[in-house]
C-alpha positions in Angstrom: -45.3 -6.1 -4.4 -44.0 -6.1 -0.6 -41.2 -7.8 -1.2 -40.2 -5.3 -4.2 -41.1 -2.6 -2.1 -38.4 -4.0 0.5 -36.1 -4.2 -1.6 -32.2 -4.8 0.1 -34.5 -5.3 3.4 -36.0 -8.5 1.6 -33.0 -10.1 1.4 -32.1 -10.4 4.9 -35.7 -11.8 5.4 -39.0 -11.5 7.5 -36.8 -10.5 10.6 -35.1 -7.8 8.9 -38.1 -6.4 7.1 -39.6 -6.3 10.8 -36.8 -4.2 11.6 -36.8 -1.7 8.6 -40.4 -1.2 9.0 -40.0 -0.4 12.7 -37.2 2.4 11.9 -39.6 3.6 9.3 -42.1 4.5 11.8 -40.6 6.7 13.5 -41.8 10.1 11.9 -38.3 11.6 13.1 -35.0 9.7 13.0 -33.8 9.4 16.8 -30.9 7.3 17.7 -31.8 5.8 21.3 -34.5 3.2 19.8 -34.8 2.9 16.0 -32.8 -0.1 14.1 3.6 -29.3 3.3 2.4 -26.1 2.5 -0.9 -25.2 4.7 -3.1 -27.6 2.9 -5.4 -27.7 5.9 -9.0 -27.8 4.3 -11.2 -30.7 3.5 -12.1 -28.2 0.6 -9.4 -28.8 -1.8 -7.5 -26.1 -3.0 -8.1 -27.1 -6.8 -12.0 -26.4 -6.0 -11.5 -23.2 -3.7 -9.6 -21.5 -7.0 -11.9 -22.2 -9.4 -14.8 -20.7 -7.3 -16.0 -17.3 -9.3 -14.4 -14.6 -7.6 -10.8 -16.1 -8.0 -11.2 -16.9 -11.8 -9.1 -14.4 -14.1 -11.0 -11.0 -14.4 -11.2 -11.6 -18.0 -12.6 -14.9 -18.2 -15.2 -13.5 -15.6 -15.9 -10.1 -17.6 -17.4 -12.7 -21.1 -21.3 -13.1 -21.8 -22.1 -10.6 -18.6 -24.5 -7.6 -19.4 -24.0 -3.9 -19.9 -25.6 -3.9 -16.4 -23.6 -6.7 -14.7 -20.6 -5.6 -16.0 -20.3 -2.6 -14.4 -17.8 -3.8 -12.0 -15.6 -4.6 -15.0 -15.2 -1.4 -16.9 -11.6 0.2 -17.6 -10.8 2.8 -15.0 -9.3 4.6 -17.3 -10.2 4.8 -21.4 -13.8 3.4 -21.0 -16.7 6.3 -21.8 -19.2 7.6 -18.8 -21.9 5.3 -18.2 -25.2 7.4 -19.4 -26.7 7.5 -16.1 -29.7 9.5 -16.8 -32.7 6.4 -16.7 -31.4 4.9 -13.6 -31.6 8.6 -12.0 -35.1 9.1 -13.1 -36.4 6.2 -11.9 -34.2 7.0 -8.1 -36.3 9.9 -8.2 -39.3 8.7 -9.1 -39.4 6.6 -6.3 -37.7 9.0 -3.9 -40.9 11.3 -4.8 -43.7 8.3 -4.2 -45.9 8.9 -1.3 -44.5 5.9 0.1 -41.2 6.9 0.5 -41.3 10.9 0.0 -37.3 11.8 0.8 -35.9 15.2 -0.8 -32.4 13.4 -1.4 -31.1 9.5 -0.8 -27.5 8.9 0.1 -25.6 6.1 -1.1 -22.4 5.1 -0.1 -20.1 2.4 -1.3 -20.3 0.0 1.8 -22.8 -2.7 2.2 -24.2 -4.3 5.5 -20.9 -5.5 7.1 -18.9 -2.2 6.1 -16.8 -3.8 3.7 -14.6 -1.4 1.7 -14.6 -4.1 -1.2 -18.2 -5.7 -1.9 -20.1 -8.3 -3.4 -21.6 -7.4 -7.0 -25.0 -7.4 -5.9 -24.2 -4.7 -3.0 -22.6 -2.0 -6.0 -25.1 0.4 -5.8 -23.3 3.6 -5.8 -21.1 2.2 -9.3 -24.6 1.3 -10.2 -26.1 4.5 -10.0 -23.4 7.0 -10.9 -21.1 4.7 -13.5 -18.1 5.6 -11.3 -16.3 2.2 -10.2 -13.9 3.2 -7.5 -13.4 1.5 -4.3 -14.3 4.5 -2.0 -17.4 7.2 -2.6 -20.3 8.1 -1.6 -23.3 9.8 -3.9 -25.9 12.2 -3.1 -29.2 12.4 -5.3 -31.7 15.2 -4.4 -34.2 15.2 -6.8 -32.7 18.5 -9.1 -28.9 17.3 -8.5 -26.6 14.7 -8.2 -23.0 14.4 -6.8 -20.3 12.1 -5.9 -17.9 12.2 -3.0 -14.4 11.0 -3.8 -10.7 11.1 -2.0 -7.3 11.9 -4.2 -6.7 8.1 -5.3 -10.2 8.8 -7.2 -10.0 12.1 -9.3 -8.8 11.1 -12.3 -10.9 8.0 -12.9 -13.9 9.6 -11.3 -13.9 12.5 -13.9 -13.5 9.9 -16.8 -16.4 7.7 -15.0 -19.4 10.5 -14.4 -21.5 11.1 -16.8 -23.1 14.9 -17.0 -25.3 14.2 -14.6 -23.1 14.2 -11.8 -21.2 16.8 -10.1 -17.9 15.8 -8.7 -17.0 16.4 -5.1 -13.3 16.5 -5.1 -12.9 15.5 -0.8 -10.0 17.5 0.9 -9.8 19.9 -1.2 -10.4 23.7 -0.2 -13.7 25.2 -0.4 -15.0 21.5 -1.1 -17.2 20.3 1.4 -18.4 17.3 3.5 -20.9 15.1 2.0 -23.0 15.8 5.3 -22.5 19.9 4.5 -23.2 19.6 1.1 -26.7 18.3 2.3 -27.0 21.2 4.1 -26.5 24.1 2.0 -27.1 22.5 -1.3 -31.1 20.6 -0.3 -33.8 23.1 0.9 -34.1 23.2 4.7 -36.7 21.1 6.2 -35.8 18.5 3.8 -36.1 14.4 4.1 -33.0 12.7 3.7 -33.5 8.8 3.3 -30.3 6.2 3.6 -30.4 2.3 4.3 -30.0 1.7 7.9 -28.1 -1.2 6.3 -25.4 0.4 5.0 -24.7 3.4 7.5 -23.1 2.8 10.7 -24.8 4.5 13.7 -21.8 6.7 14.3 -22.6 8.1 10.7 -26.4 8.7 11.0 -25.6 10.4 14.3 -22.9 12.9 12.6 -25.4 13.6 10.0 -28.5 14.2 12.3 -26.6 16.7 13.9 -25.4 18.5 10.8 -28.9 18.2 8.9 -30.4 20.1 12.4 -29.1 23.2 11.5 -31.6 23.3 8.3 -34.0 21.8 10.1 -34.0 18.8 8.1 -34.2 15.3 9.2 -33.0 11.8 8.5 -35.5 8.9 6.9 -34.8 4.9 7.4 -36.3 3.9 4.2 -35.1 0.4 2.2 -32.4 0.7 -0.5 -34.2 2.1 -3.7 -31.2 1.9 -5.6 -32.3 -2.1 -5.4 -35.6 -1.4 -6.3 -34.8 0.3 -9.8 -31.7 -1.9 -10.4 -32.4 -4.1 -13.3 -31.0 -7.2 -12.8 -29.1 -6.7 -9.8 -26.7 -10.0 -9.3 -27.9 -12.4 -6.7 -26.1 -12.6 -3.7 -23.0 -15.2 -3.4 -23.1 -18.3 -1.2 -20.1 -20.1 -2.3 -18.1 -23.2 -0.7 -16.3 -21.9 2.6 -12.5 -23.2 2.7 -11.8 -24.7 6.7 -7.8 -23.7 8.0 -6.3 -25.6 10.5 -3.5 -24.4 13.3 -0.8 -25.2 10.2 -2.0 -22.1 8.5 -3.7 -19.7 11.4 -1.5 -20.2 14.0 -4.4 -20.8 16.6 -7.6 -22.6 16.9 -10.8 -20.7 16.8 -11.7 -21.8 20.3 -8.1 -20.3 21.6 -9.8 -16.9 19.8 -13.1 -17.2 21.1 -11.6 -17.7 24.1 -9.4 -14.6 24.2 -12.3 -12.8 23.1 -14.4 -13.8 25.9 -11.4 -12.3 27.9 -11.6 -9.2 26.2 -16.0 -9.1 26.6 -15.1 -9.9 30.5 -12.5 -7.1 30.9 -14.9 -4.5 29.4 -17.8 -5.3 32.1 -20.2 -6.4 28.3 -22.5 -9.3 28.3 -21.1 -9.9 24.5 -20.5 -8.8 21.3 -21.8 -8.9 17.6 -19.3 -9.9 14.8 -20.2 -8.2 11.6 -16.8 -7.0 9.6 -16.5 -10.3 6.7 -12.8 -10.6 7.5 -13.4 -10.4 11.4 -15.8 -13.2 10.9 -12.9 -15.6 8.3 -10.3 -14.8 10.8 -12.0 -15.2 13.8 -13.6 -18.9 13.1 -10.6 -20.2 10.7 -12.8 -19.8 7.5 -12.3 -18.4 3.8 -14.5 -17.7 1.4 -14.9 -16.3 -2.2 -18.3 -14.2 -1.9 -16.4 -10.8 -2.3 -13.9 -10.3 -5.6 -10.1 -10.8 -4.4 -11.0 -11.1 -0.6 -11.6 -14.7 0.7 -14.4 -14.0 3.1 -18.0 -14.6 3.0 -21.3 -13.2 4.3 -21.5 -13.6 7.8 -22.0 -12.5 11.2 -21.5 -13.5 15.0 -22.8 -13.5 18.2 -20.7 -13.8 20.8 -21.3 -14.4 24.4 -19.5 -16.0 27.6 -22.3 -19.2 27.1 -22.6 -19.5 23.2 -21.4 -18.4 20.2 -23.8 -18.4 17.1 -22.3 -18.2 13.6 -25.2 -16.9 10.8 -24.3 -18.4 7.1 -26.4 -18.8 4.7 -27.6 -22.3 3.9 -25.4 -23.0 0.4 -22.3 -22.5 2.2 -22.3 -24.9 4.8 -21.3 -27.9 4.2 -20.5 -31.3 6.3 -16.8 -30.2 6.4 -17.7 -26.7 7.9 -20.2 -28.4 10.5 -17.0 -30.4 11.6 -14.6 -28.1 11.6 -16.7 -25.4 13.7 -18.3 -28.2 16.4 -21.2 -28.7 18.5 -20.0 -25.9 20.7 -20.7 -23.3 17.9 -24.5 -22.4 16.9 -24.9 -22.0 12.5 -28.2 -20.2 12.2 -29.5 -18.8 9.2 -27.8 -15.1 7.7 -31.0 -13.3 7.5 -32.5 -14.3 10.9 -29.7 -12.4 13.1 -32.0 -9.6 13.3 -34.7 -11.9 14.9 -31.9 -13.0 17.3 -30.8 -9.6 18.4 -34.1 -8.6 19.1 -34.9 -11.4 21.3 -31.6 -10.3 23.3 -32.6 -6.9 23.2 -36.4 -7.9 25.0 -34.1 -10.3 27.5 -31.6 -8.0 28.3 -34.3 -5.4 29.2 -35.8 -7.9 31.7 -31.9 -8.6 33.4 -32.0 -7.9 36.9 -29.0 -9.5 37.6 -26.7 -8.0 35.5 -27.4 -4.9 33.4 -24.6 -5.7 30.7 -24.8 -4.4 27.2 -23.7 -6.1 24.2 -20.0 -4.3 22.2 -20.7 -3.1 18.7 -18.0 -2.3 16.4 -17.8 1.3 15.7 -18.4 -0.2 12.2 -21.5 -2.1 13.4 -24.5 -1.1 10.7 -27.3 0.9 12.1 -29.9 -1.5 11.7 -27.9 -3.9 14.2 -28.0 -1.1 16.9 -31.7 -0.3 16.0 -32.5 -3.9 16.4 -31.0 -4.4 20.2 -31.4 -0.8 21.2 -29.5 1.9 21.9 -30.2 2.0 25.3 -28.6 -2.3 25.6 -25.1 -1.3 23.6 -21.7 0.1 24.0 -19.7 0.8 20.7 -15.9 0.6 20.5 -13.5 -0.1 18.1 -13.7 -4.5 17.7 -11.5 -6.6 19.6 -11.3 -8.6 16.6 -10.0 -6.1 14.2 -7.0 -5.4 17.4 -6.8 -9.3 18.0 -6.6 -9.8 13.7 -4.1 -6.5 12.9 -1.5 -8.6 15.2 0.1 -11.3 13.4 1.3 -14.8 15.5 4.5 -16.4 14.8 2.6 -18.8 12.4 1.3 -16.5 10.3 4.2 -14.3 10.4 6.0 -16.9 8.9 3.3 -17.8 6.2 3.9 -13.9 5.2 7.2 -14.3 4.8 7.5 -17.3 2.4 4.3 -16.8 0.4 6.2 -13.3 -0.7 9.2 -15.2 -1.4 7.3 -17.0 -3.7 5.2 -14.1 -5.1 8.8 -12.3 -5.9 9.5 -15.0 -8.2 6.4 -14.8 -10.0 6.5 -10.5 -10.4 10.2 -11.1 -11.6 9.2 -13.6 -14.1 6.9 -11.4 -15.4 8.7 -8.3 -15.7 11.7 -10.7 -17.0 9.2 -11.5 -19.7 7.4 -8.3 -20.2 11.3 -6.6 -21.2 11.8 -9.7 -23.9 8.5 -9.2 -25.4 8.6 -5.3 -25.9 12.6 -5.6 -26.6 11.8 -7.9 -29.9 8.8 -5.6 -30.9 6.1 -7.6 -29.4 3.2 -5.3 -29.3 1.3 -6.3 -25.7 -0.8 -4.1 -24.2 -1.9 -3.7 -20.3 -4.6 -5.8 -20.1 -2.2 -8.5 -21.4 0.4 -8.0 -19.0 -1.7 -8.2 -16.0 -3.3 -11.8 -17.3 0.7 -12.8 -17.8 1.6 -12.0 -14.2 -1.5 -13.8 -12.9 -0.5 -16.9 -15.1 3.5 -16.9 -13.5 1.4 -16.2 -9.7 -0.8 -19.7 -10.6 2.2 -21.4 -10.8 3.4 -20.6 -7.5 2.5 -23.0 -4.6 -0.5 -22.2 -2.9 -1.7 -19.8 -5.1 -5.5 -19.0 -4.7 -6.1 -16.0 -6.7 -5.7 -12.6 -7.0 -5.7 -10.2 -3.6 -7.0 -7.5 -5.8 -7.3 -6.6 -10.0 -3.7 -5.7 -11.4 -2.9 -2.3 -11.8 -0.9 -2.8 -15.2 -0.9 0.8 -16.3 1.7 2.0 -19.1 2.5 6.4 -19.7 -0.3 8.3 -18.8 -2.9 5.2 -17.2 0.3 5.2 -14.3 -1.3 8.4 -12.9 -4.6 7.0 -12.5 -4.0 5.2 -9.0 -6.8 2.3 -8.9 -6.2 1.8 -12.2 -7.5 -1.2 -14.2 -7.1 -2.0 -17.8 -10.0 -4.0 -19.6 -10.2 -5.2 -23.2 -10.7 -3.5 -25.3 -9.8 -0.3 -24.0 -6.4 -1.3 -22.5 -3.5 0.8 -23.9 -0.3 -0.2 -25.6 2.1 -1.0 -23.3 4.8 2.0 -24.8 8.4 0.9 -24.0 9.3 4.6 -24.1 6.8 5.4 -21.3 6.6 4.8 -17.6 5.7 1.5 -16.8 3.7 1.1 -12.9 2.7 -1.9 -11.9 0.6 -2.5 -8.7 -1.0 -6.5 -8.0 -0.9 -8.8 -4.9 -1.9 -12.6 -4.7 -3.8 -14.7 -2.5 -1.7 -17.6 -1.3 -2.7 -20.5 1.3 -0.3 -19.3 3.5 -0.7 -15.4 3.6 -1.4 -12.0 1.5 0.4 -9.7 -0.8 0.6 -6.3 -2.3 4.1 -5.0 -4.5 4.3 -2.0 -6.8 7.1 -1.3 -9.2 7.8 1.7 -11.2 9.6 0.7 -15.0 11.5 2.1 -18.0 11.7 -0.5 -20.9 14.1 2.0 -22.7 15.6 5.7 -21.3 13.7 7.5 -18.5 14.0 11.5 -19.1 15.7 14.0 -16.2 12.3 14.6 -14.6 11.3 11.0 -14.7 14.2 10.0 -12.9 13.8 12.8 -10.7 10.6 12.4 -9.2 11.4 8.7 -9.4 14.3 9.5 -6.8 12.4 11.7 -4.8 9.3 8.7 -4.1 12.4 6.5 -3.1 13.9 8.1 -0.5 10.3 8.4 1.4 10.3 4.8 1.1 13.5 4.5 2.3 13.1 7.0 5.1 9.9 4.5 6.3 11.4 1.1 5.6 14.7 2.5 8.0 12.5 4.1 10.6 13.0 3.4 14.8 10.3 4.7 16.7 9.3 4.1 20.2 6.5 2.3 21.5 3.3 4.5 21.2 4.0 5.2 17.9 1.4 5.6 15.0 1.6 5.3 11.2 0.4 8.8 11.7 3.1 10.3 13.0 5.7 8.0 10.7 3.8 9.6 7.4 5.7 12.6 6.6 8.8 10.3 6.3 7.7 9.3 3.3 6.5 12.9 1.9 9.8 15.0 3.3 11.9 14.1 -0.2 9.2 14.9 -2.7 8.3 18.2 -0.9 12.0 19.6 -1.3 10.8 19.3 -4.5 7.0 20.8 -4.2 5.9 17.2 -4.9 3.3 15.2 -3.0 1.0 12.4 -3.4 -2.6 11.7 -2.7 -3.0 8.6 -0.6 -1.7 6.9 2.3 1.5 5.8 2.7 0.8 2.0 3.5 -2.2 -0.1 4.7 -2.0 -3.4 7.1 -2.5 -6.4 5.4 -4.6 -9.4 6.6 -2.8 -13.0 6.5 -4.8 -14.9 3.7 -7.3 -11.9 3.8 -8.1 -8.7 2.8 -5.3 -6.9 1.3 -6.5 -3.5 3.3 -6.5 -4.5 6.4 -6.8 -2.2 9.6 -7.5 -0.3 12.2 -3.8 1.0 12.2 -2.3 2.7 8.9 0.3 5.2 7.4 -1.4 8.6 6.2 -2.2 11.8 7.1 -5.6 10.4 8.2 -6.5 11.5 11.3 -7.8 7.6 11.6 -4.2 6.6 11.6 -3.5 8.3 14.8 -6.1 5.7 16.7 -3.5 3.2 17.3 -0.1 2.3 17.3 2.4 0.4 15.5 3.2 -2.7 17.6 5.1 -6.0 16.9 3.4 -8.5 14.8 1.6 -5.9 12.6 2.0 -6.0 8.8 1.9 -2.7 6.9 2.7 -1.5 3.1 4.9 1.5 2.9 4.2 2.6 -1.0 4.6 6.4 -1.1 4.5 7.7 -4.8 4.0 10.4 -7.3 1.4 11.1 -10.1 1.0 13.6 -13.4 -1.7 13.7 -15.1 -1.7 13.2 -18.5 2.1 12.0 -18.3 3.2 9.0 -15.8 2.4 7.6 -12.9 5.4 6.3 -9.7 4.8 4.3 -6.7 7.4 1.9 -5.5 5.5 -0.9 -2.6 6.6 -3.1 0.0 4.8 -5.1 2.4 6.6 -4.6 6.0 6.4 -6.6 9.5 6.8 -3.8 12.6 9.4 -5.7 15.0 11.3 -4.9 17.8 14.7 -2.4 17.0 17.9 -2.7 18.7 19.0 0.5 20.3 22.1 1.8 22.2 19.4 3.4 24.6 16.0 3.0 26.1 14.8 6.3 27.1 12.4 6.5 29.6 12.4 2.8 29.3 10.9 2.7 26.2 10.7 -0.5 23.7 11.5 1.0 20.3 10.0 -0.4 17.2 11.6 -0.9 13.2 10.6 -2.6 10.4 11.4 -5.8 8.4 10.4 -5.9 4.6 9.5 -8.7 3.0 9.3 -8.0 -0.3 11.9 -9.1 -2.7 12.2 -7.7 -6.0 14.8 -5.2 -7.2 14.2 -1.3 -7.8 14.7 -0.6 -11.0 18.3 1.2 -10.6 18.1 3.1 -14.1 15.3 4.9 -12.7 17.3 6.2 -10.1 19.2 9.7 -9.9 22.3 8.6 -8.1 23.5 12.2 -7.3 20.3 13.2 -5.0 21.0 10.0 -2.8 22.6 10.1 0.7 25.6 7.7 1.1 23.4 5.6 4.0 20.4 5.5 0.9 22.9 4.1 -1.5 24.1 1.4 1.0 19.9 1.1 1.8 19.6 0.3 -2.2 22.6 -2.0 -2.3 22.0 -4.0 0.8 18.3 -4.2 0.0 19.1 -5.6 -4.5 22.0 -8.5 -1.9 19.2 -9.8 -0.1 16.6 -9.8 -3.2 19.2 -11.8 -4.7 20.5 -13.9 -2.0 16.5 -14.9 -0.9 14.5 -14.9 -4.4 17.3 -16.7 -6.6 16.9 -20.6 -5.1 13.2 -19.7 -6.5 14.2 -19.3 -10.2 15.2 -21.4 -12.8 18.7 -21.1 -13.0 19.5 -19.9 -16.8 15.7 -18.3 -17.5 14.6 -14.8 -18.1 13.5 -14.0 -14.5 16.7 -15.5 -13.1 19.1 -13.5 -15.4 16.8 -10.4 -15.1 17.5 -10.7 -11.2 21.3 -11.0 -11.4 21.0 -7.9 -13.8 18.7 -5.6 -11.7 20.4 -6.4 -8.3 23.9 -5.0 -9.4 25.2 -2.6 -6.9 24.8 1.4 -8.1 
């Protein structure tokens, strides 16, 4: 019964569930002390694909259960998951004596703030059916609503079942999640969340905002877990080692420079949580998380030692090698024990009265469990040191989407001859073709996220993803958008193109037009040093609003180097969080503006771009000024494309931009197939 009762605290073991029943103590929530190519690996690539999160999403999807499956659903034509037994039983528990919260929050991260997670960390798809990337749900014990952004609409009003309300973010007259708690749960109210799954940052916000209803915040365990009927285990799968051919740098020359950066800001150490910070910062992939080869992890880092925490069924003799006697490997769930025992020696430092750096993004119950009083947060020097790309792995970018361009014009090459001869296909089939023409490619490990093969209507749904048996008919007469990326050995990548198997109307082609020039107006910016994707974002907007047309997303996203396809801390977007910091030399970042009906088509044309230093007449005030290299390489459709709303400088943009798809892609085709001939056809100056 205790270890039920524990729940998502359980599975990081007796030193976490010390922890969470420490926070849960205290009767009010209080902040200052509660919780040729890079074959480099002994792990051979043949092994590393085949592990379960690279397999094909539909081989994965057969003989899993209504439950496990959840992950899997179509965005877009699948019904609302009838929600109404798993709410019960939330409440049921929320209203036991034991844990006796008003409302539980649950949002979509798990304990290392991932933005994509592990199966067995879906608890918000779990309880609300909806299957987006980003939300957060709110269940008081008379109501329940989700939280959503613009990407998410569509698919999240398909998703919900009646007994959710959906909470359309940034809209007018739609609030926070935090004010909803407010005015929508009685005052004096218990709010419970998982100190696991909230950074401190977030807990402090909403403290502040439940005070003015008198409310207060409960540390309770994740009851989600505790009514989720069989909830996946947790992933331990083989860990793939890199060497200096791939990363560029050894992990001692980054633990190095990171002791640099610990010593500059006057901190004893730091704690490594983010997966990604962890694979990049020791020269490590995984395949624990769908499409991003990390695994579960964390780090602590001082000037003396450095102790990695995996759990056992990953490490193997190869990893032991590969990381050396300088680095600790302790067990995942006893780096709660550890920080305490830091947190009791730090207090009895006469010498030095250092504090340990968390991430901004550090979970709760890692603050709770040094002390408040024994930390500093700032953004992670890893996530700066990661965002900026060495020649190496520059390099790796560049050739891995050389490669990747051959496989997406194969397919599309393919996808016209099919539909041309009558060949009825429909989304869910495209998307396994283009994975089939990626797996040829060399180095290919697997997808860097599930295709976005979306035909007419489906296009307007942004996260789109088609599922058997309730894929549509790919309809040559309708708008064709399609969005993937792949996983290579050396490097990461993410291309959308916008199609018409047969004649586009006036408004297609208009709109069409319109989602072009933004992306022309990024991919030719010059901006000085200082810069932020924030301030570059209305580039991409100015076209489509001459026209009263806009889009809701971000312009682009960084992109890790054989990681995580959203990679930050910098951006494009009207985000505020895209002002933090700027564009700089070595940084990779998407420029993909795009436009969306609902109900009729969807647009978005996507590039993957290097920031690099521009050549200018002038330097003013002495100023290095900044541009962009793209290196993706497959042609804009040109039938799509109004000709008569283009500048002479965008035509000559279009034209020069088809030469070099042609002049880089072709040595990669057969000469004589489809995907060749469909490339000689496409790149034809307008």
């Amino acid at each position: 019964m205790a270890l039920l009762r524990l729940g998502a605290a359980a599975l990081l073991g007796t030193a976490h569930r010390a922890t969470t029943a420490s926070i849960r103590a205290t009767p009010r929530f209080t902040l200052t002390r509660p919780i040729h190519l890079l074959h480099s690996s002994n792990v051979t690539q043949a092994s590393f694909l085949h592990a379960p999160q690279f397999r094909s999403a539909h081989s994965l999807t057969q003989g899993r259960s209504t439950t496990q499956n959840i992950r899997w659903m179509s965005s877009a034509a699948a019904t609302a998951t009838n929600t109404s037994d798993r709410i019960s039983k939330l409440r049921e528990l929320m209203q036991s004596p034991e844990y006796n919260v008003n409302a539980f929050v649950i949002p979509s991260e798990d304990a290392h703030q991932s933005e994509y997670v592990a199966e067995c960390d879906e608890r918000r798809a779990y309880i609300s059916g909806f299957t987006g990337s980003a939300g957060l749900a709110v269940v008081s014990l008379d109501s329940a609503a989700l939280f959503t952004d613009g990407r998410y609409f569509l698919q999240a009003s398909q998703q919900l079942d009646s007994n959710w309300t959906l909470m359309k973010s940034g809209l007018p007259d739609v609030p926070t999640w935090q004010e909803y708690l407010v005015k929508n749960i009685p005052p004096g109210s218990r709010i419970g969340i998982d100190p696991l799954v909230f950074t401190a940052a977030d807990a402090t916000k909403l403290e502040k905002e439940l005070s003015k209803s008198g409310s207060s915040l409960v540390p309770v365990p994740n009851l989600v877990d505790l009514i989720w009927t069989n909830r996946p285990s947790r992933p331990a799968h083989k860990l793939l080692t890199l060497s200096t051919t791939t990363t560029g740098r050894t992990h001692a020359e980054k633990i190095a420079q990171l002791r640099q950066e610990l010593e500059g800001k006057a901190v004893a150490g730091c704690v490594v949580s983010g997966l990604d910070e962890i694979a990049w910062l020791f020269n490590m992939r995984g395949s624990d998380v769908h499409c991003n080869p990390v695994f579960f992890g964390y780090a602590i880092v001082t000037q003396d030692t450095v102790s990695l925490y995996l759990q056992d069924k990953s490490v193997s003799k190869e990893v032991r090698e590969h990381l050396g006697n300088e680095i600790q490997i302790k067990p995942y769930e006893s780096v709660y024990e550890d920080l305490r025992v830091i947190s009791e020696k730090l207090k009895g430092d006469d010498i030095s009265k250092k504090k340990i750096l968390l991430s901004t993004r550090t979970n709760l119950a890692i603050s709770v469990a040094l002390g408040k009083e024994n930390t500093v947060e700032a953004r992670s020097p890893v996530t700066d040191a990661k965002a900026i790309k060495n020649d190496i792995e520059l390099e790796g970018m560049r050739q891995c989407h050389l490669r990747d361009a051959a496989a997406v014009i194969n397919y599309f090459a393919w996808l016209e001859d099919q539909l041309s001869t009558g060949s009825r296909l429909d989304e869910a089939d495209g998307a396994e073709q283009l994975q089939k023409f990626r797996a040829e490619q060399k180095g290919f490990v697997g997808l860097s996220f599930d295709t976005i093969s979306s035909t007419g209507p489906n296009g307007a749904i942004i996260h789109y993803k088609p599922e058997k048996p309730t894929a549509s008919t790919i309809d040559p007469k309708l708008v064709y958008l399609c969005d993937s990326g792949g996983q290579y050995l050396d490097g990461t990548t993410d291309i959308t193109r916008t199609l018409h198997f047969q004649t586009p109307t006036v408004h297609e082609k208009r709109c069409f037009t319109r989602v072009l020039q933004g992306h022309i107006a990024i991919d030719s910016a010059i901006f000085p040093n200082g810069t932020t994707g924030y301030s570059l974002d209305i580039l991409s907007r100015r076209a489509l609003w001459t026209d009263g047309l806009d889009f809701r997303h971000g312009t682009g996203h960084g992109v890790g180097a054989f990681l995580n396809v959203h990679e930050g801390p910098h951006g494009c977007g009207p985000r505020p969080a895209y002002n933090e910091m700027a564009l700089v030399p070595g940084m990779t970042l998407t420029n993909e503006p795009g436009y969306y009906e609902d109900g009729e088509f969807g647009i978005r044309i996507e590039n993957v771009l290097l920031v690099r230093k521009a050549k200018t007449k002038h330097r003013f005030g002495g100023k290095e000024y900044y541009g962009f290299e793209h290196i993706t390489f497959v042609p804009i459709q040109t039938k799509m494309i109004e000709r008569s709303l283009l500048t002479s400088a965008e035509i000559d943009w279009i034209n020069n931009y088809h030469a070099e798809c042609l002049e880089k892609v072709e040595p990669y085709l057969e000469k004589g197939s489809l995907g060749y001939e469909w490339l000689k056809r496409e790149a034809i100056p307008i």
